[in-house]
C-alpha positions in Angstrom: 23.3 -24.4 15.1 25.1 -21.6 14.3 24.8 -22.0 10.4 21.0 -22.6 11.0 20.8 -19.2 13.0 23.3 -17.3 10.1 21.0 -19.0 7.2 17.8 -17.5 8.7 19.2 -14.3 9.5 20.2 -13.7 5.8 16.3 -15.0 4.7 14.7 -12.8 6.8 17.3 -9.8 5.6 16.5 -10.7 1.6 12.9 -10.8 2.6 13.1 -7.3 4.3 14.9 -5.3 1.6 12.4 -7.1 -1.2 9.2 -5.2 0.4 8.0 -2.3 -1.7 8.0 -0.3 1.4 11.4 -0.6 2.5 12.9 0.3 -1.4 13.2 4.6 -0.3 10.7 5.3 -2.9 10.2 9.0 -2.8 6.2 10.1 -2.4 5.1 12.2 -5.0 1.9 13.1 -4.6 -0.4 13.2 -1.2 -4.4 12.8 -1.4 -7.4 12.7 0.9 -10.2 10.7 -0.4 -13.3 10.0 1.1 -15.8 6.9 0.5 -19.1 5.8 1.9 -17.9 8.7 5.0 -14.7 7.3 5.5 -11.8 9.5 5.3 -8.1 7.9 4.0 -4.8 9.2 3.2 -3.1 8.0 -0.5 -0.1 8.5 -0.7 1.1 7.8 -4.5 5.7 7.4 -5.1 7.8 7.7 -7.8 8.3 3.6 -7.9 4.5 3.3 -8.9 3.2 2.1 -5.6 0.7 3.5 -3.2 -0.1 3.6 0.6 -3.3 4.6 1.3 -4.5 4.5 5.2 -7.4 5.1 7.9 -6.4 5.9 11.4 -8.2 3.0 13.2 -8.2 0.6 10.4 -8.0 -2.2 13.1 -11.2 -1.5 15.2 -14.5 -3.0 14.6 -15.5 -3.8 11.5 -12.3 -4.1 9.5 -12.2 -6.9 6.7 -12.9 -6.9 2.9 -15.0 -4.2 2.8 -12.4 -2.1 4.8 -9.7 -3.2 2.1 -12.5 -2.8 -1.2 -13.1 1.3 0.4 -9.1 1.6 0.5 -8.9 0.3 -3.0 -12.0 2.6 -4.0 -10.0 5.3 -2.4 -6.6 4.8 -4.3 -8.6 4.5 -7.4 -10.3 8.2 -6.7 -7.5 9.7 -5.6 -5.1 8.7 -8.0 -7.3 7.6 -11.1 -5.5 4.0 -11.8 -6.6 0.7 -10.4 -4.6 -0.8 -7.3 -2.9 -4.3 -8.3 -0.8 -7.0 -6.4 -2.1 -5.3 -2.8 -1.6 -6.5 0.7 -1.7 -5.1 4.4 0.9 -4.1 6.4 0.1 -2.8 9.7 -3.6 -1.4 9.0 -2.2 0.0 5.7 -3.1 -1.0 2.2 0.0 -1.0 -0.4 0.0 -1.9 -3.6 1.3 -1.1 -7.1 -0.7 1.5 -9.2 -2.2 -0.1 -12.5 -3.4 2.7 -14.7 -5.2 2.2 -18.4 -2.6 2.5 -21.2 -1.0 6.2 -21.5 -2.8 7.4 -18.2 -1.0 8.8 -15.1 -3.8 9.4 -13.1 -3.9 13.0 -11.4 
């Protein structure tokens, strides 16, 4: 039992230090962006990610067209195209994908 207990410990450790938010990526530029009304905060770091976020994301009406204004958001704010995204705790994050030789803003 004890093994068992030690093996998932480490697993759940591995998987902890692997997420993009937990690698002290230093933010680099801060942006408001607004779409269809809706207000977010894009938050762009030196690692190419982006965290971009909407105080109440998890009232009504959050779902895909919640997520497709987050992504519309990143993309106005920081000019490059928001790839290999997920939600974590009512945030988008995701790794910036910008055209060939363009940093965005």
């Amino acid at each position: 039992m004890r093994r068992k207990a030690v093996a998932v410990t480490m697993t759940m450790a591995a998987l902890a230090t692997a997420s993009p938010t937990n690698a002290r990526a230093k933010a680099v530029q801060r942006y408001r962006a607004v779409v269809e009304g809706q207000t977010f905060k894009v938050v762009r770091y030196d690692d190419g990610s982006v965290k971009v976020m909407d105080s109440g994301v998890f009232g009504p009406g959050y779902g895909y067209n919640q997520r497709d204004r987050m992504r519309q958001a990143a993309k106005q704010a920081t000019g490059c195209e928001v790839a290999d995204d997920f939600d974590q705790d009512g945030k988008l994050i995701g790794t910036l994908r910008c055209a060939q030789g363009d940093q965005g803003i």
